[in-house]
ZAMARGU-4260 file (C-alpha; in steps of 0.2 Angstrom, whole numbers, plus 5000, padded with zeros to 4 digits):
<rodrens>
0) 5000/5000/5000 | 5004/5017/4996 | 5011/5029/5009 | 4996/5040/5015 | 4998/5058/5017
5) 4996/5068/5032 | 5000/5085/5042 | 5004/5089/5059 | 4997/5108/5063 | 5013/5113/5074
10) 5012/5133/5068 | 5005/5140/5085 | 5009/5150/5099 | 5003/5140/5113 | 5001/5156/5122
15) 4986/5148/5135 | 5002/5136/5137 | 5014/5151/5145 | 5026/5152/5150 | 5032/5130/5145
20) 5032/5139/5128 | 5044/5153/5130 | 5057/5142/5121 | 5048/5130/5114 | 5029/5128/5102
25) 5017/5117/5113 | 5019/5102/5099 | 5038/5101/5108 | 5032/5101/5126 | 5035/5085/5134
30) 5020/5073/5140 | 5029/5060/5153 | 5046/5062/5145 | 5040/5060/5125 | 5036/5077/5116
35) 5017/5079/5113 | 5020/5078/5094 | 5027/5061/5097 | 5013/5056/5103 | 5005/5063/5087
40) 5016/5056/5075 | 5014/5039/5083 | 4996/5038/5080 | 4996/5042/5064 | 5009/5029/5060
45) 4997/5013/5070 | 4986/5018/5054 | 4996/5019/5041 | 5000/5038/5038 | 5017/5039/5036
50) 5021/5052/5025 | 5021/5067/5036 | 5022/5085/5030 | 5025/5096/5050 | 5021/5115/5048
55) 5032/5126/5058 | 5031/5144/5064 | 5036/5148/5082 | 5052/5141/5090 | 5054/5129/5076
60) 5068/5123/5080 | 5060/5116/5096 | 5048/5104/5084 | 5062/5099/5074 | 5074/5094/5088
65) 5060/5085/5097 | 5055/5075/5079 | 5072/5074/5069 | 5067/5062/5052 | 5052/5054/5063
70) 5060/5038/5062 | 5058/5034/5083 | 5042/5036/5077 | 5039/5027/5066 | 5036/5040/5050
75) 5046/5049/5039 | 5045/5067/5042 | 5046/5084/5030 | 5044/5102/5037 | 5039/5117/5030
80) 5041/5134/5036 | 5028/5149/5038 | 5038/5166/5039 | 5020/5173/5044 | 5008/5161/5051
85) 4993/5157/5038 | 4978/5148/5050 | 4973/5128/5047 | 4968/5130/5029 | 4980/5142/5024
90) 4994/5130/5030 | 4989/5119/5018 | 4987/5130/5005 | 5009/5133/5007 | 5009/5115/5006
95) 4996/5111/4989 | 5012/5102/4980 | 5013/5090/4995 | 4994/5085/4994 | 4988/5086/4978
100) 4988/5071/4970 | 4977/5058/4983 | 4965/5059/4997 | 4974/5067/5015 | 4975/5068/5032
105) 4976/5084/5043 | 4979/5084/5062 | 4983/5097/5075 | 4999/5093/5084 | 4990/5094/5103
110) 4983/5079/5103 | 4984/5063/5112 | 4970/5050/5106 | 4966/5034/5101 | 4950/5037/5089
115) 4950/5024/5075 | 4955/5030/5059 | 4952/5017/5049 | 4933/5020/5053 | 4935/5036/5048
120) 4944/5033/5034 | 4930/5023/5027 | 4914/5034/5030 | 4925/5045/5022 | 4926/5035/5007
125) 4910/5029/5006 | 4902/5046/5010 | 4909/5054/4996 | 4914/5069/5006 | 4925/5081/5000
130) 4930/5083/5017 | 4925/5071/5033 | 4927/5081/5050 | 4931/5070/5065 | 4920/5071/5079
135) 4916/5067/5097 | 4901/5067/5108 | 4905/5081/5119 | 4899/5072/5136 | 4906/5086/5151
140) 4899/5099/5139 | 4918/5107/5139 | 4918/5123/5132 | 4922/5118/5112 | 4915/5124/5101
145) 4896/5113/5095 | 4897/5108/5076 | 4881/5105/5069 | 4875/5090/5058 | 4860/5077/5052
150) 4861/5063/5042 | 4882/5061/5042 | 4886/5081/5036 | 4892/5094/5041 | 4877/5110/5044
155) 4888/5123/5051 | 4896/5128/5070 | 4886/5134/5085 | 4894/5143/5098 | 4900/5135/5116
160) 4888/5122/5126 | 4877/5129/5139 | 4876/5126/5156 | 4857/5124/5157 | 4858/5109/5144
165) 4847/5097/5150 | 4861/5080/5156 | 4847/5069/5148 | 4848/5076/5132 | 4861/5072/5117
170) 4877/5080/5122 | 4883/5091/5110 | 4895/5088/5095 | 4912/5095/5096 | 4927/5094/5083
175) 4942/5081/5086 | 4955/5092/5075 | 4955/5079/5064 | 4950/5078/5048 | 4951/5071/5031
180) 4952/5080/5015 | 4952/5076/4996 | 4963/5088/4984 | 4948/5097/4977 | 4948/5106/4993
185) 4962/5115/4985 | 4947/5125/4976 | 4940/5133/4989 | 4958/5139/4997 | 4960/5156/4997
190) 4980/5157/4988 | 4995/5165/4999 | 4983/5173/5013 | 4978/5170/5033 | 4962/5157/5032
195) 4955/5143/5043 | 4946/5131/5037 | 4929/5132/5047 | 4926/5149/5044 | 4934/5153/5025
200) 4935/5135/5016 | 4919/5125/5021 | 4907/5136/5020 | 4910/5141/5005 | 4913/5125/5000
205) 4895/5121/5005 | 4888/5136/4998 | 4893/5129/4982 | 4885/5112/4985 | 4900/5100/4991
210) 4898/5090/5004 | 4906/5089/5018 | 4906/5073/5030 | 4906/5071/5049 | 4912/5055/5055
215) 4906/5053/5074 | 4921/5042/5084 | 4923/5035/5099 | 4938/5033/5111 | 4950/5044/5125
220) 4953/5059/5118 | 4964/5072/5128 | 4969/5093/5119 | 4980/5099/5128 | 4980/5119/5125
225) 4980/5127/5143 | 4993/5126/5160 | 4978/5118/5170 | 4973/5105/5156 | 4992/5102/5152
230) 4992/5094/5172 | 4977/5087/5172 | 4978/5076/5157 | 5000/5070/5163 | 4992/5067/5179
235) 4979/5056/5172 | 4990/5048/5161 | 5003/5043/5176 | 4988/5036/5186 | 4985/5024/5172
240) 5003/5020/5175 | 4998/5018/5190 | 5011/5035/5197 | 5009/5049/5204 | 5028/5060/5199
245) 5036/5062/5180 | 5052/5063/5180 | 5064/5069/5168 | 5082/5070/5165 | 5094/5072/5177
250) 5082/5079/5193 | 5087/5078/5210 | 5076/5076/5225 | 5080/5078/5244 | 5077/5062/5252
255) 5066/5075/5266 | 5057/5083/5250 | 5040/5080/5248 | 5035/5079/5228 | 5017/5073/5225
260) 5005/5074/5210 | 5020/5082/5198 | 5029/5085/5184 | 5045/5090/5182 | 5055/5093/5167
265) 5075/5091/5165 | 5086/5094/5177 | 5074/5099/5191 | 5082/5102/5209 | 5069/5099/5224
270) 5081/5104/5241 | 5080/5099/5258 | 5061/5102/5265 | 5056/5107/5252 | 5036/5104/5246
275) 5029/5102/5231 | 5012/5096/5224 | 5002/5098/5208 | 5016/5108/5201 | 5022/5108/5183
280) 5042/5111/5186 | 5050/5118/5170 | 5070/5114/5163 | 5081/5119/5177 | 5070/5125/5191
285) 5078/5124/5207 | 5066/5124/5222 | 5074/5131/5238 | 5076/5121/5253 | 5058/5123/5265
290) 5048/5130/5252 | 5030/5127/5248 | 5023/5128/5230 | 5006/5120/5227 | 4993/5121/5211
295) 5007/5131/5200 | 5017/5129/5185 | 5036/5136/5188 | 5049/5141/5177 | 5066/5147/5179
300) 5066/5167/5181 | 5078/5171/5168 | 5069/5161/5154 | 5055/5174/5156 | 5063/5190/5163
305) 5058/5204/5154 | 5047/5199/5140 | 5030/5202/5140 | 5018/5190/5145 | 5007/5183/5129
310) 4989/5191/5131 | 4979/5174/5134 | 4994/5168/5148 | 4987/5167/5166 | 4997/5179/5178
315) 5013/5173/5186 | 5026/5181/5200 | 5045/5182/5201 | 5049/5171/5216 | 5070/5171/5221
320) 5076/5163/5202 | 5060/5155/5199 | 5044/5161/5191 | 5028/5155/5197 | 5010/5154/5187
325) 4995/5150/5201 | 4984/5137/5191 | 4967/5144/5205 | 4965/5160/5194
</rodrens>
């Protein structure tokens, strides 16, 4: 069988993510020691797509360091630059030659998931679509956006769920991120500009009578765009490894620490009495002997010294050499 053609969406700023992507996009951020992109690049490959095409824009060196060729993961990797960042359908629209010639896939790069594919692939086919959105019954009625749609197409997107939802009714449908596409697309694509694809390709694409397909999966499904969703999600994944600490390279704990429900990154230094618990601890941090962080995310002081905090980053305080985001804001 043929390779089969896909795209990581890697371009973003990850600016909810703030300050773990000072020096890094959110795709390169490690999730229990393997960057989150891995984890991308690894599902794609346990159905087939191996041919990858990974759009870069900030920090791209950060993607390309923590993919290489994507051989460790089973793919064979190609990237391409975005001097300016063009949106999910104008990303593909720097990448038409890549895609033109057989039916694609496109998936953003903060996933972890384990939907079926091949399903997907195959209500795809059979629908005819030129595109097939994959979605998810959206259960706790998080706040995603609802995609409307009857009879296996797409209608159009609502706004976020409502809290006065009745629990007996339906849950809402939400989008996945993932989506499969077939070359046409390329004629609804505005050329060389900023577009996304739920607000400037599908519509039109719709107004001129094309159908696009919803595929309705199943499965864990974990987006990983915020500081509080970022520990949340490691943390459930350790439990299922039945653990409660990540460690990365080269950390040091006092043998009188306390570390409890955390992540640390590389070289981490926890001193003498120290206490720590629910924290996300970034490359380097050193945390003092007898001090107490809980619920935060901390980075070294001098990777964010000076530069202005991203407009959607929670609020954080210089605290000795570290700096320290509360997650109860």
């Amino acid at each position: 069988m043929a390779c089969m053609r896909a795209m990581i969406l890697s371009a973003g700023y990850g600016t909810r993510l703030w300050p773990l992507t000072e020096d890094r996009t959110k795709p390169a951020i490690p999730i229990l020691g393997k960057p989150l992109v891995g984890y991308v690049a690894e599902y794609l490959a346990g159905y087939g797509w191996t041919d990858i095409l990974v759009n870069l824009h900030h920090r791209p060196g950060s993607v390309r360091r923590a993919l290489g060729d994507g051989s460790k993961f089973g793919v064979k990797l190609e990237y391409i630059e975005e001097p300016v960042i063009l949106g999910t359908s104008g990303a593909l629209d720097n990448a038409r030659a890549f895609f033109e010639s057989d039916t694609f896939l496109v998936i953003n790069g903060k996933l972890i998931c384990d939907i079926d594919l091949d399903a997907a692939l195959k209500n795809h086919r059979e629908s005819r679509a030129i595109a097939t959105l994959v979605l998810l019954p959206n259960i706790k009625r998080e706040r995603f956006t609802v995609v409307e749609a009857a009879d296996g197409l797409l209608k159009g997107f609502g706004g976020m769920p409502q809290a006065s939802d009745s629990a007996e009714a339906d849950p809402p449908l939400m989008f996945t991120g993932i989506q499969i596409l077939e070359p046409r697309i390329f004629d609804y694509i505005p050329r060389g500009v900023f577009s996304h694809s739920t607000t400037d390709v599908y519509p039109q694409a719709m107004a001129k009578g094309e159908r696009v397909g919803v595929h309705v999966g199943s499965g864990t499904w974990y987006e990983l765009s915020t500081l509080q969703r970022y520990l949340d999600i490691s943390l459930a994944l350790l439990a299922d490894r039945k653990e409660k600490v990540s460690l990365g390279n080269r950390c040091r704990i006092a043998s009188d620490a306390s570390v409890s429900d955390s992540i640390l990154w590389d070289d981490v230094v926890v001193e003498s009495g120290a206490s720590v618990g629910r924290v996300v601890l970034g490359d380097g941090v050193r945390i003092p002997a007898g001090e107490v962080i809980h619920n935060a995310v901390v980075v070294r002081n001098s990777l964010v010294a000076g530069k202005p905090a991203p407009g959607k980053a929670l609020a954080g305080t210089t605290q000795g050499e570290n700096f320290v985001v509360p997650l109860s804001q």
